[in-house]
PyMOL commands that place a pseudoatom at each C-alpha (Angstrom):
pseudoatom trace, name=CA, resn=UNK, resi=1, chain=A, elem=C, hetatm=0, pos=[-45.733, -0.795, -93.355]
pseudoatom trace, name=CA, resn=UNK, resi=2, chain=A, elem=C, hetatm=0, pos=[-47.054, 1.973, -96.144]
pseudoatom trace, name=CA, resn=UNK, resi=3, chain=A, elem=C, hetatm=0, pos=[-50.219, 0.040, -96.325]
pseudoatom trace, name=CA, resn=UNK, resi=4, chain=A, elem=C, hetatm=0, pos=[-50.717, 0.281, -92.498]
pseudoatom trace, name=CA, resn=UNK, resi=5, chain=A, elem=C, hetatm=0, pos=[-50.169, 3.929, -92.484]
pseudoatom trace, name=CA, resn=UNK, resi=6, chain=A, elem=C, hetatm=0, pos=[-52.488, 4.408, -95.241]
pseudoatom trace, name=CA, resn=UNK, resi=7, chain=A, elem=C, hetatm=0, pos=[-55.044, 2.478, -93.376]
pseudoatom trace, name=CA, resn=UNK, resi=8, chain=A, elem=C, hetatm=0, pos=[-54.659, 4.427, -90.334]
pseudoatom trace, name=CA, resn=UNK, resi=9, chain=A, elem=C, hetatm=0, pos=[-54.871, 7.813, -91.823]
pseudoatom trace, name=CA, resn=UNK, resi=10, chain=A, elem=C, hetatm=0, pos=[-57.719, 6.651, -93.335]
pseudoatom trace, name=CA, resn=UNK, resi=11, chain=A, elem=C, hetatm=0, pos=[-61.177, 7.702, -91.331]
pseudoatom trace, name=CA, resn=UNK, resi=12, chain=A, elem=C, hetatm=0, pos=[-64.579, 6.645, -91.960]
pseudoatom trace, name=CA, resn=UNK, resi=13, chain=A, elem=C, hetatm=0, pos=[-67.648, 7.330, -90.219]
pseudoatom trace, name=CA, resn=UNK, resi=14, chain=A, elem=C, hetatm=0, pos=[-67.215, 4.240, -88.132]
pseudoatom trace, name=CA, resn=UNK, resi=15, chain=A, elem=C, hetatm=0, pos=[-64.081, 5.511, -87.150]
pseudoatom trace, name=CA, resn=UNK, resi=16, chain=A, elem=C, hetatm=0, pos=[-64.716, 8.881, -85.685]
pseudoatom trace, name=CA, resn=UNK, resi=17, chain=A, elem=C, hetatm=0, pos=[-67.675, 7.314, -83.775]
pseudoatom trace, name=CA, resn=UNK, resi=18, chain=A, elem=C, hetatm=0, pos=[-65.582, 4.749, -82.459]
pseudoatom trace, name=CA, resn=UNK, resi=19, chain=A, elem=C, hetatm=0, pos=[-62.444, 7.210, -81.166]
pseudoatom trace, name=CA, resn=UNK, resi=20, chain=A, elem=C, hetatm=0, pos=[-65.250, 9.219, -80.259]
pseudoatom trace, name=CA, resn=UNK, resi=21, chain=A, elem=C, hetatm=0, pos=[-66.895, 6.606, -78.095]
pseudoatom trace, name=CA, resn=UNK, resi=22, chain=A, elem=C, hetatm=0, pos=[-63.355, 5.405, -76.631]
pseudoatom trace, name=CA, resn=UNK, resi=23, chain=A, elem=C, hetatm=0, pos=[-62.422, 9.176, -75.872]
pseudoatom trace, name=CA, resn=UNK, resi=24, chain=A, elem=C, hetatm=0, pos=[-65.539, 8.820, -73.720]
pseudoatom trace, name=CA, resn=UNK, resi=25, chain=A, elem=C, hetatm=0, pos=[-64.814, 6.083, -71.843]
pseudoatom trace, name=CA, resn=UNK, resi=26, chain=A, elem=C, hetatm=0, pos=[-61.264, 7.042, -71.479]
pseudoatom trace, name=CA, resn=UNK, resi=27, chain=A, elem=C, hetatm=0, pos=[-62.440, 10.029, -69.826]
pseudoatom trace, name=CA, resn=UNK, resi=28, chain=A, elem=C, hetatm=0, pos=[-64.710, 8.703, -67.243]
pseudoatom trace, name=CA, resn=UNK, resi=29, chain=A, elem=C, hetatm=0, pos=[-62.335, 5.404, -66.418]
pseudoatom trace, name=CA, resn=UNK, resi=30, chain=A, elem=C, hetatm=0, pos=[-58.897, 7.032, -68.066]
pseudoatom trace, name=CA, resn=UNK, resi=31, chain=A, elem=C, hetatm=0, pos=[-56.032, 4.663, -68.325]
pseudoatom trace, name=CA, resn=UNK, resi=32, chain=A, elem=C, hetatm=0, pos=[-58.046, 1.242, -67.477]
pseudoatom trace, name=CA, resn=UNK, resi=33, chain=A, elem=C, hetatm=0, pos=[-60.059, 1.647, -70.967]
pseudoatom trace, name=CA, resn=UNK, resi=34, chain=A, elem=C, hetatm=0, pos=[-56.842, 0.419, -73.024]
pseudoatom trace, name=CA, resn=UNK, resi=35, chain=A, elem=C, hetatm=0, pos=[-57.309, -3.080, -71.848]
pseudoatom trace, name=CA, resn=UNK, resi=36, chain=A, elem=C, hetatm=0, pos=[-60.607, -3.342, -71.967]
pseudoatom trace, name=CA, resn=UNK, resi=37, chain=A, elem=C, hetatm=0, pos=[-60.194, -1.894, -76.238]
pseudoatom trace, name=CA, resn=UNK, resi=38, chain=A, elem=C, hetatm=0, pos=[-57.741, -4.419, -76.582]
pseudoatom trace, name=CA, resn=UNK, resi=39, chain=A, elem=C, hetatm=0, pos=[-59.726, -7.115, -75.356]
pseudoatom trace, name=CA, resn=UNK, resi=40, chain=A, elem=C, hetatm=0, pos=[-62.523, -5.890, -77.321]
pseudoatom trace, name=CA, resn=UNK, resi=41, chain=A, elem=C, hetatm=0, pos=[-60.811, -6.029, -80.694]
pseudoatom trace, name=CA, resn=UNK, resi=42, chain=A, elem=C, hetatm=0, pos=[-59.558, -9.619, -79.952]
pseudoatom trace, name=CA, resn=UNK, resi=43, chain=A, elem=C, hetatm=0, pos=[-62.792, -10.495, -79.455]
pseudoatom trace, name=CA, resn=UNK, resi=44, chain=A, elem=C, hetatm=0, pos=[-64.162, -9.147, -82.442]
pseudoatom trace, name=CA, resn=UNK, resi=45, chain=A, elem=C, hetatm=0, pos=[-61.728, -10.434, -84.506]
pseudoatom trace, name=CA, resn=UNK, resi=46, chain=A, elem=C, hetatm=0, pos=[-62.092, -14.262, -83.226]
pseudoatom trace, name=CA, resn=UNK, resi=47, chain=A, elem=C, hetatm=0, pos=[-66.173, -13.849, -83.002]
pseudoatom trace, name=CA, resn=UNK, resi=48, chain=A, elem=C, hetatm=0, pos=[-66.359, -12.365, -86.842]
pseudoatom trace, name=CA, resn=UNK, resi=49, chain=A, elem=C, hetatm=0, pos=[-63.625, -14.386, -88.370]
pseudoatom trace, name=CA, resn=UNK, resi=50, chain=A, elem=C, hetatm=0, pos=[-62.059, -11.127, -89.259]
pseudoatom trace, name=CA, resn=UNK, resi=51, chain=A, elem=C, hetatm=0, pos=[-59.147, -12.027, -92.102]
pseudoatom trace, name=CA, resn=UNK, resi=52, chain=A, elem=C, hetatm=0, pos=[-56.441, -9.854, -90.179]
pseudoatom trace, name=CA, resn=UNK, resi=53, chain=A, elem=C, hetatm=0, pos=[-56.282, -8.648, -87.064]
pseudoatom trace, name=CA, resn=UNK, resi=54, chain=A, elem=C, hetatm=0, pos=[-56.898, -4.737, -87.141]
pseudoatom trace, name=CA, resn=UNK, resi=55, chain=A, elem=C, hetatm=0, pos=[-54.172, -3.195, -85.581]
pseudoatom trace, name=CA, resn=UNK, resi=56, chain=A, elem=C, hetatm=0, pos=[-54.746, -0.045, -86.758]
pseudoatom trace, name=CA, resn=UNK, resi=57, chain=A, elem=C, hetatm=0, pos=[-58.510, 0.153, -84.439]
pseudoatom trace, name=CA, resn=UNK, resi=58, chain=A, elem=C, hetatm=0, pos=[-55.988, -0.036, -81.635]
pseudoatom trace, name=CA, resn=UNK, resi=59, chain=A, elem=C, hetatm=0, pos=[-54.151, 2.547, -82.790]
pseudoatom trace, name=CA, resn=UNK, resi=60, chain=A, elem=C, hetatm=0, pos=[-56.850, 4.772, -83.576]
pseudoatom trace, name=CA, resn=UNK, resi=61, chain=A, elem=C, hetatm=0, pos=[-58.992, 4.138, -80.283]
pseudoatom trace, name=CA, resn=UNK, resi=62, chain=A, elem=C, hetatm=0, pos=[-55.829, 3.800, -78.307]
pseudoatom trace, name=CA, resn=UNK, resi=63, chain=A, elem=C, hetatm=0, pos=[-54.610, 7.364, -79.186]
pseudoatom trace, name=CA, resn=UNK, resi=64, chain=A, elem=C, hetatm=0, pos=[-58.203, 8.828, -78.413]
pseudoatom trace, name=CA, resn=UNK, resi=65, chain=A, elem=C, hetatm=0, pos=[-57.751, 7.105, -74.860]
pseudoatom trace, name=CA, resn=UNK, resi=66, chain=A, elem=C, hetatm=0, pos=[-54.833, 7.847, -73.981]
pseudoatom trace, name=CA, resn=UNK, resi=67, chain=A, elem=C, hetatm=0, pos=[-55.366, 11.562, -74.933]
pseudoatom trace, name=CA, resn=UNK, resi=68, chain=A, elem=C, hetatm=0, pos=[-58.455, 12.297, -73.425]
pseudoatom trace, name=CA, resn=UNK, resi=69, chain=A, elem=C, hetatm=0, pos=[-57.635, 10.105, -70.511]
pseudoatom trace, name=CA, resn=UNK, resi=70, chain=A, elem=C, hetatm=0, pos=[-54.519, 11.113, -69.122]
pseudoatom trace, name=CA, resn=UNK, resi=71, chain=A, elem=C, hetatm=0, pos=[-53.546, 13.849, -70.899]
pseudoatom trace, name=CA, resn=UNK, resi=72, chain=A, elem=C, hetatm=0, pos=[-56.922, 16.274, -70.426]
pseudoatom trace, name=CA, resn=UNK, resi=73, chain=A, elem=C, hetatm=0, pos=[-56.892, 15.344, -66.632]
pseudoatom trace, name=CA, resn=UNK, resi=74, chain=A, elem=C, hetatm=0, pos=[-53.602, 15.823, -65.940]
pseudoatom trace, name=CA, resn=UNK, resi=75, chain=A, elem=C, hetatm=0, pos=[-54.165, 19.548, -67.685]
pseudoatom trace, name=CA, resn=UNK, resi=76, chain=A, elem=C, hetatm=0, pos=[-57.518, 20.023, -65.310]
pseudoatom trace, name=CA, resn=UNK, resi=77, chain=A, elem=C, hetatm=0, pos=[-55.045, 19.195, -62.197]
pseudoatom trace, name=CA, resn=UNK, resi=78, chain=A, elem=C, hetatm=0, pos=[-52.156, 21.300, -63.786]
pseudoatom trace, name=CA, resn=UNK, resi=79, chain=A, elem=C, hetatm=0, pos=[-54.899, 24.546, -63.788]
pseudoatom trace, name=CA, resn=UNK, resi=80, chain=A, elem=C, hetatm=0, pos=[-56.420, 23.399, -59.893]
pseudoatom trace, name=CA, resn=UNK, resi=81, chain=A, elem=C, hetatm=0, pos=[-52.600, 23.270, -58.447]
pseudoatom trace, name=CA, resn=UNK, resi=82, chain=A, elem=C, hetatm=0, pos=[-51.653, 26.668, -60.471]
pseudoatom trace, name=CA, resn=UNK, resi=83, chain=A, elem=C, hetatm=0, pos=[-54.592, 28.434, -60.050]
pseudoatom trace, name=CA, resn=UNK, resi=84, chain=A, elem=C, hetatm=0, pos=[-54.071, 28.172, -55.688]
for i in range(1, 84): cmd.bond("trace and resi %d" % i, "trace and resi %d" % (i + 1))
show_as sticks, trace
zoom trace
């Protein structure tokens, strides 16, 4: 468990882009992004051989989702409604 936390707190280039990228799709699509990550990274891990399974990309990607795309919507719709 402490070497998956280390690993997740853990950024590199490739991971900024990639929450970055994943925030994006997350906000056009929201929600329906997750399974379409998921099924990405199983992919990529049976294509490449990966040793291990990277749970922590899901994580990662799955946070920037799932922030940008329900949480930043919802507050857009929170400031339309209040703002009537």
């Amino acid at each position: 468990m402490r070497g998956f936390v280390r690993r997740l707190v853990t950024l590199n280039r490739r991971d900024w882009l990639g929450m970055a990228g994943w925030a994006a799709v997350g906000l056009l699509v929201g929600l329906a992004a997750l399974p379409v990550m998921v099924a990405r990274e199983v992919w990529q891990w049976r294509r490449y051989k990966l040793p291990r399974f990277e749970w922590e990309d899901v994580v990662r990607y799955g946070a920037a989702i799932g922030l940008v795309g329900t949480v930043w919507p919802l507050g857009l719709l929170g400031q339309v409604i209040f703002n009537f």
